[in-house]
C-alpha positions in Angstrom: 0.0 0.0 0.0 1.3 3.3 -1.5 1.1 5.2 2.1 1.6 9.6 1.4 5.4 10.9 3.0 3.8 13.0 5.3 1.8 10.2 7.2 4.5 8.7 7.5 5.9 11.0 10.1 5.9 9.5 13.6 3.5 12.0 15.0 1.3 12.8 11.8 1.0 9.3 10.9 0.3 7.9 14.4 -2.6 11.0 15.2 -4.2 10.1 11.8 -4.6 6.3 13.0 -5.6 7.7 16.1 -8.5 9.9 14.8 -9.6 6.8 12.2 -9.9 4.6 15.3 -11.3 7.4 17.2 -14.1 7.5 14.7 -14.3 3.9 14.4 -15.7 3.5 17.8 -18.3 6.2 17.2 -19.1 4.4 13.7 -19.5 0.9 15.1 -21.9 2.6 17.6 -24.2 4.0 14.2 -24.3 0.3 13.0 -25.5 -1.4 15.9 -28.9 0.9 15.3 -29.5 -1.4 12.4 -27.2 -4.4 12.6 -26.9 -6.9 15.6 -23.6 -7.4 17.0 -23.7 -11.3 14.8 -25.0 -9.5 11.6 -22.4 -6.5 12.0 -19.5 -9.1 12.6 -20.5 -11.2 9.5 -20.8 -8.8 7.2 -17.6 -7.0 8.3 -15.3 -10.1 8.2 -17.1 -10.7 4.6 -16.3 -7.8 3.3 -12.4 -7.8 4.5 -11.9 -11.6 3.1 -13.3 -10.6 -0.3 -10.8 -7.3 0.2 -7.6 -9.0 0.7 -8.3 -12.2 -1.4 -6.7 -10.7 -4.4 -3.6 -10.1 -2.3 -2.7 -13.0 -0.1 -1.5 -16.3 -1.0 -3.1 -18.8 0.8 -2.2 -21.8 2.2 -2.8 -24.1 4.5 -0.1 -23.9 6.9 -1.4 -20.1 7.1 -4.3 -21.3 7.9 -3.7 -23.7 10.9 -1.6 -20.7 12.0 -4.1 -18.3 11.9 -7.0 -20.5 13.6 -6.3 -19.7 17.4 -5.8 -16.0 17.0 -8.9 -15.7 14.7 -10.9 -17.6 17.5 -9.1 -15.0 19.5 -9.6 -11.8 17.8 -12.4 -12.5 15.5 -14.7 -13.7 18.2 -13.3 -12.6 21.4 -12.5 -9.0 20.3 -14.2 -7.8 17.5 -17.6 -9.4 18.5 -17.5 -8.6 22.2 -16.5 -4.9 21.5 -19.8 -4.9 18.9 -21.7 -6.5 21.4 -20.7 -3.9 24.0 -21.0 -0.9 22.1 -24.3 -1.5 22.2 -24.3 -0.6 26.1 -22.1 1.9 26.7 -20.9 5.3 25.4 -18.5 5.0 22.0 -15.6 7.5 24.5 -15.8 4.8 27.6 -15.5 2.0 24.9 -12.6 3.9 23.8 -11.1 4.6 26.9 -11.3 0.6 27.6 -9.8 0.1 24.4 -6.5 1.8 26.0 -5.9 -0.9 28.2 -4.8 -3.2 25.2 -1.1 -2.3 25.8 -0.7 -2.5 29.4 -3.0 -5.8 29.2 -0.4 -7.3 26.5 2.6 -6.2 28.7 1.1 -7.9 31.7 -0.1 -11.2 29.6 3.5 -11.1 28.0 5.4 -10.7 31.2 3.1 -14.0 32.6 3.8 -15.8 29.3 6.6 -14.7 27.2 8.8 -13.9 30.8 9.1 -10.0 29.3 10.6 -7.5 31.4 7.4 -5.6 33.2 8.8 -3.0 35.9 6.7 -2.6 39.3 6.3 1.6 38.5 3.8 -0.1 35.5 2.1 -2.8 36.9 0.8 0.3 39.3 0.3 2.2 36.3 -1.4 -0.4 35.1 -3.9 -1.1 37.9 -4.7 2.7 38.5 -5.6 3.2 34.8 -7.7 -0.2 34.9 -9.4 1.0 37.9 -10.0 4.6 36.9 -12.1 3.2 34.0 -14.3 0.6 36.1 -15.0 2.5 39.6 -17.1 5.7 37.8 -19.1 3.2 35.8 -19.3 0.5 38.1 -20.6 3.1 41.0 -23.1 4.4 38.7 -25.7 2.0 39.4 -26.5 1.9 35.9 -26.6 -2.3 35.0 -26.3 -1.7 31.8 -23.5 -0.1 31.5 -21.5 -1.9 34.0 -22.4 -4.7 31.6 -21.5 -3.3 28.9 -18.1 -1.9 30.2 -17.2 -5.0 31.2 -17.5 -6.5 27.9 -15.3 -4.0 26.0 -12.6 -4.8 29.3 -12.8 -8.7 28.2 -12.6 -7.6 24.5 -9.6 -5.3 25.5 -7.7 -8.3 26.9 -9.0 -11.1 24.1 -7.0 -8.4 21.8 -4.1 -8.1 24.0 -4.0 -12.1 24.2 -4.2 -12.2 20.3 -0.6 -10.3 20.0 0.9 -12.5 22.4 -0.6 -14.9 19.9 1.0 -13.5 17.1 4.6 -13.1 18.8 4.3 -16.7 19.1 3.6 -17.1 15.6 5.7 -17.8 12.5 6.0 -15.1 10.5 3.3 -14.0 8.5 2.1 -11.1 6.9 0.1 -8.8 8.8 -2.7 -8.6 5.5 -2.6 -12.6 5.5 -3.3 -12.0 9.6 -6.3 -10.3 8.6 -7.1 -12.3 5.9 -7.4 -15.4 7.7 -8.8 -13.7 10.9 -11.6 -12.6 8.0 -12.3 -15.7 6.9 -12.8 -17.7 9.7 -14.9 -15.5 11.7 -17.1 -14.7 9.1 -18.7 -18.3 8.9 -18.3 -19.0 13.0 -20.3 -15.4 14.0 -23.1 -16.4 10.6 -23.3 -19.7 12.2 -24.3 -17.8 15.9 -26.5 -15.7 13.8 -29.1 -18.2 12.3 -28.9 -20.1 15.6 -30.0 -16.2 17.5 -31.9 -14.5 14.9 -35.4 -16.6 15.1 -35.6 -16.6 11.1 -34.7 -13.1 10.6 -32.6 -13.2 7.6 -29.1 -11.3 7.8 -30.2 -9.4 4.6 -33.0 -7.6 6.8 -30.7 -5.5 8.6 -29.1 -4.1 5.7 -29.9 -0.8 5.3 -27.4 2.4 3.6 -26.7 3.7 6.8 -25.3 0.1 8.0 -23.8 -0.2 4.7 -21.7 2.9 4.8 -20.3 2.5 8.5 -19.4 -0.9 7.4 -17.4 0.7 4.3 -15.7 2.8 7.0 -14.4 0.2 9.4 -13.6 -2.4 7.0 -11.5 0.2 4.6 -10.3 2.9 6.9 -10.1 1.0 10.4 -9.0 -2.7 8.9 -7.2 -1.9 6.6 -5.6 1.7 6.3 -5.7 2.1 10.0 -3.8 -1.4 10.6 -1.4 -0.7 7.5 -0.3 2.8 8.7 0.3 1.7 11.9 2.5 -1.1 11.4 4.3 0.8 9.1 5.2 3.4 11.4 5.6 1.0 14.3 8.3 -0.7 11.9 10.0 2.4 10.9 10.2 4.7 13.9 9.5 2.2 16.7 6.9 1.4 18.9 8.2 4.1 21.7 7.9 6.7 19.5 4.2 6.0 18.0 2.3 4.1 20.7 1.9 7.1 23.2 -0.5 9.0 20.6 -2.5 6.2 20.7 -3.7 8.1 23.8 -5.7 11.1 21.7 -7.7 8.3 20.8 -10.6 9.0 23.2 -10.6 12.6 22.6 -11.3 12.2 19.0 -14.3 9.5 19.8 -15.2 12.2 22.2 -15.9 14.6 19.7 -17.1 12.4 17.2 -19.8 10.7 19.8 -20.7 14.3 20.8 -21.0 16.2 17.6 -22.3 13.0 15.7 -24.6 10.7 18.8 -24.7 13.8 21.7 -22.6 11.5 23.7 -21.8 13.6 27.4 -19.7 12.4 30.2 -20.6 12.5 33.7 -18.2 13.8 36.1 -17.0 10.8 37.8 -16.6 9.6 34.2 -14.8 12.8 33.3 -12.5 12.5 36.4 -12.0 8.4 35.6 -11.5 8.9 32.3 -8.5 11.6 33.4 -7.1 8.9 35.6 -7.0 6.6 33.1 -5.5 8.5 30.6 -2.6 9.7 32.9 -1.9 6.6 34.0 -1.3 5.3 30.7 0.8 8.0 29.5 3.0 7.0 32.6 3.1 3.0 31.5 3.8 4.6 28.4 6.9 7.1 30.2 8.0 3.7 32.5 9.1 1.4 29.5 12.9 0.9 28.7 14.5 1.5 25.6 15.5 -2.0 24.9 11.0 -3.3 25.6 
């Protein structure tokens, strides 16, 4: 993928990805009006198979590779995140979403034996309990539900690069190829077993159609693409710590686009969460 020069600058490039993701969230949230969390899934991992097909050599090595982590992040992620954005607001989904990285440096530190220092494992507990306590004390069932599912999709993602450390090497397009193409007929399956006869076409409507055109092209693919490429050339301590604008562009979007508001024991969690981050972010070494 032809990617412009000026993306490709550490902090231009990384803010972009950050505002496409940012937008995903709020985008995902526009879909679930029309499409069930099954239907959405489907539909999505259709539409990304028939995408990369043209571009991936498959084989079936690949594809006894690929099986865990699409169980993983097929299934585990991308469906549980679906299914909760239907419960909570698209800027406390996203704000879950930032745990990914501390969750993978804990899972790799109990797995791979990486280097985790005590200063972030704090980090990492304040900025995972910053997110739950305003939600959880709210009272509101449904979105302590809901928040809860994003936190288990957070950590299904953050297992699936352990995953993929652990992996031959393989392309990060044949990744999600193959993630693509085995989710699709797994979540379909869950679909006709759920939907009482309601045919997956019913839910289709322009809106649905659109928002799937966006996280499929911009989120899957461009998003994923830019990122690794900067990640590759500049280094994951230069890039990853702008992951952290993240909420503040779902926050706009879900205000502006879904009139989205924050409490202010969210407000003061969410600011919790977001320094503590930035500190397991300031905490790594060099050499992680």
């Amino acid at each position: 993928m032809v990617i412009p020069r000026l993306l490709l600058h550490p902090v231009y490039g990384a803010l972009t990805v950050a505002a496409i993701w940012g937008l995903n969230v709020v985008v995902m949230k526009i879909a679930m009006a029309d499409l069930p969390p099954l239907a959405f899934t489907t539909l999505r991992f259709c539409a990304l198979a028939l995408l990369l097909w043209p571009f991936v050599k498959i084989s079936w090595p690949q594809f006894r590779q690929s099986l865990p982590l699409a169980l993983t992040m097929g299934m585990g992620h991308f469906y549980m995140l679906a299914l909760g954005l239907t419960y909570v607001p698209g800027v406390i989904a996203s704000l879950c979403l930032l745990l990914g990285a501390p969750f993978s440096s804990i899972l790799g530190y109990l797995i791979l034996k990486e280097h985790l220092t005590m200063r972030q494992v704090m980090a990492i507990t304040i900025a995972t309990l910053g997110a739950l306590i305003p939600t959880l004390a709210s009272g509101n069932i449904s979105l302590q539900i809901g928040m809860l599912i994003v936190i288990f999709s957070t950590f299904m993602w953050a297992y699936g690069n352990i995953q993929v450390k652990q992996m031959q090497q393989i392309s990060t397009m044949a990744i999600q190829f193959w993630i693509a193409v085995i989710t699709a007929p797994i979540s379909y399956g869950f679909y006709v077993y759920t939907a009482d006869g309601v045919a997956l076409t019913e839910h289709i409507t322009l809106q649905a159609m659109a928002c799937l055109a966006y996280v499929v092209v911009f989120s899957s693919i461009i998003g994923y693409a830019l990122w690794y490429r900067l990640i590759h050339r500049h280094g994951v301590q230069q890039v990853a710590p702008y992951a952290l604008v993240q909420p503040i562009f779902t926050l706009m979007a879900g205000y502006l686009i879904l009139a989205e508001v924050l409490s202010l024991w969210q407000w003061l969690g969410s600011s919790i969460t977001l320094m503590a981050i930035y500190l397991y972010y300031h905490y790594q070494r060099p050499n992680q």
